[in-house]
C-alpha positions in Angstrom: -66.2 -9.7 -16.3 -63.5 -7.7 -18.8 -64.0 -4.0 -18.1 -62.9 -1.8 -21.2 -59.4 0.2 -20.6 -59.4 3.6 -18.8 -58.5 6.8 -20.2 -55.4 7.5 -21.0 -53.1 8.9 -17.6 -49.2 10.4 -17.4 -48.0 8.0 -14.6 -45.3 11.2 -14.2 -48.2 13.1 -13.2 -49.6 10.9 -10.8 -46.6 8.9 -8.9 -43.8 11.9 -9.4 -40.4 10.5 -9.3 -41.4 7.0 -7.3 -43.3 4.3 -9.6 -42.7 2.1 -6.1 -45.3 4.0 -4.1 -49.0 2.6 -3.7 -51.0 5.6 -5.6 -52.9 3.5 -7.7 -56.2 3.0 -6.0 -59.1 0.8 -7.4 -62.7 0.9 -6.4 -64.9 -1.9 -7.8 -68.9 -1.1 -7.5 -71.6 -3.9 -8.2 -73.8 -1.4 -10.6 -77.5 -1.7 -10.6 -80.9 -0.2 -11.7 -81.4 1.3 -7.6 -77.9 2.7 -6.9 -74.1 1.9 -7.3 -72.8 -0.5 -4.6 -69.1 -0.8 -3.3 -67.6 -3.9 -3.3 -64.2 -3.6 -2.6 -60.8 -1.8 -3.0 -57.1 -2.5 -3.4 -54.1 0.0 -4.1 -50.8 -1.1 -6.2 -48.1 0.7 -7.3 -46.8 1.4 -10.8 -44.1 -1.5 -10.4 -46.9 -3.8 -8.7 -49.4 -3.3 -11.7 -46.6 -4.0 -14.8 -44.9 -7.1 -12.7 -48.7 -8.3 -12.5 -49.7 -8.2 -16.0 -45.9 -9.4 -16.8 -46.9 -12.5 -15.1 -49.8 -12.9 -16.4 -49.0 -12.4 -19.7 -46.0 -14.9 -19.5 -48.2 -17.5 -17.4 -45.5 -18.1 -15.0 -47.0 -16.9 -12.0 -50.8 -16.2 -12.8 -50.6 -16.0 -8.7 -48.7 -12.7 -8.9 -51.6 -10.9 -11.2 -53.9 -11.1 -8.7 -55.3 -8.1 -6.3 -57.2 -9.1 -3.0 -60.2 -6.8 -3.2 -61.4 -6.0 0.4 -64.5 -3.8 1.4 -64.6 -1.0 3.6 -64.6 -3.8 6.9 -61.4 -5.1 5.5 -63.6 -8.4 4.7 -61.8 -10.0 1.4 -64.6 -9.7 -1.4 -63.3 -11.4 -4.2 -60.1 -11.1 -6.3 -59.1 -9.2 -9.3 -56.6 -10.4 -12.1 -54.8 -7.7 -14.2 -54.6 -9.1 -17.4 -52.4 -6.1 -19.3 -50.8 -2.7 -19.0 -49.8 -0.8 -21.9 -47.6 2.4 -21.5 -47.2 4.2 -24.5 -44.4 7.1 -24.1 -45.1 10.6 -25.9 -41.9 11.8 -27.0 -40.8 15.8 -26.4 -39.6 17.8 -29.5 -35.9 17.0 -27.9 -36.7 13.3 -28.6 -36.9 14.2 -32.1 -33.8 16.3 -32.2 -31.6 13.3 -30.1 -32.9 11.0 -32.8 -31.3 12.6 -36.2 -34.9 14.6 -37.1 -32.9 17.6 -38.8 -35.0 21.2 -38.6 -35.2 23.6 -41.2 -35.9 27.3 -39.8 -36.0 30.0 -42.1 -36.7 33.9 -40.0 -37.3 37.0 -42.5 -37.8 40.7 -40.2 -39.7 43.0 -42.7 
């Protein structure tokens, strides 16, 4: 299946300074009517998850997009292919500034 996209995350706020460290942990569940089974896990880095969907966007390696998804024995359950990850950068007011946006401030004191 294609799940929807997640919400969206500051990868600042979750790997700090290292975008080469595995934070990025996925859980996949087999959802039912009874109760929400685990199927498997896998954890990636920031760099792991954008060379992924690079390949797989580029169809060089479609290999290097997937993630082994083991259960909780370490059994492999399946595999899971990242199709695309879109970072979107927020710019801070001293974007604007560095970028020729000109201010006008005007102060009065009564």
């Amino acid at each position: 299946p294609c799940w929807k996209p997640t919400a969206k995350i500051s990868i600042g706020s979750i790997t700090g300074a290292d975008l080469n460290e595995p934070t990025f942990v996925f859980k996949c569940f087999d959802k039912d009517a009874v109760a929400d089974e685990p199927m498997g896990e896998f954890v990636a880095s920031f760099n792991e998850l954008q060379a992924a969907a690079k390949a797989f966007a580029e169809k060089v390696d479609v290999k290097a997009s997937e993630f082994q998804l083991f259960d909780e024995k370490k059994k492999l359950f399946g595999t899971i292919i990242l199709k695309a990850v879109d970072i979107h950068r927020i710019p801070h007011f001293s974007d604007y500034l560095q970028n020729g946006w000109q201010i006008s401030l005007a102060a009065s004191v009564d």
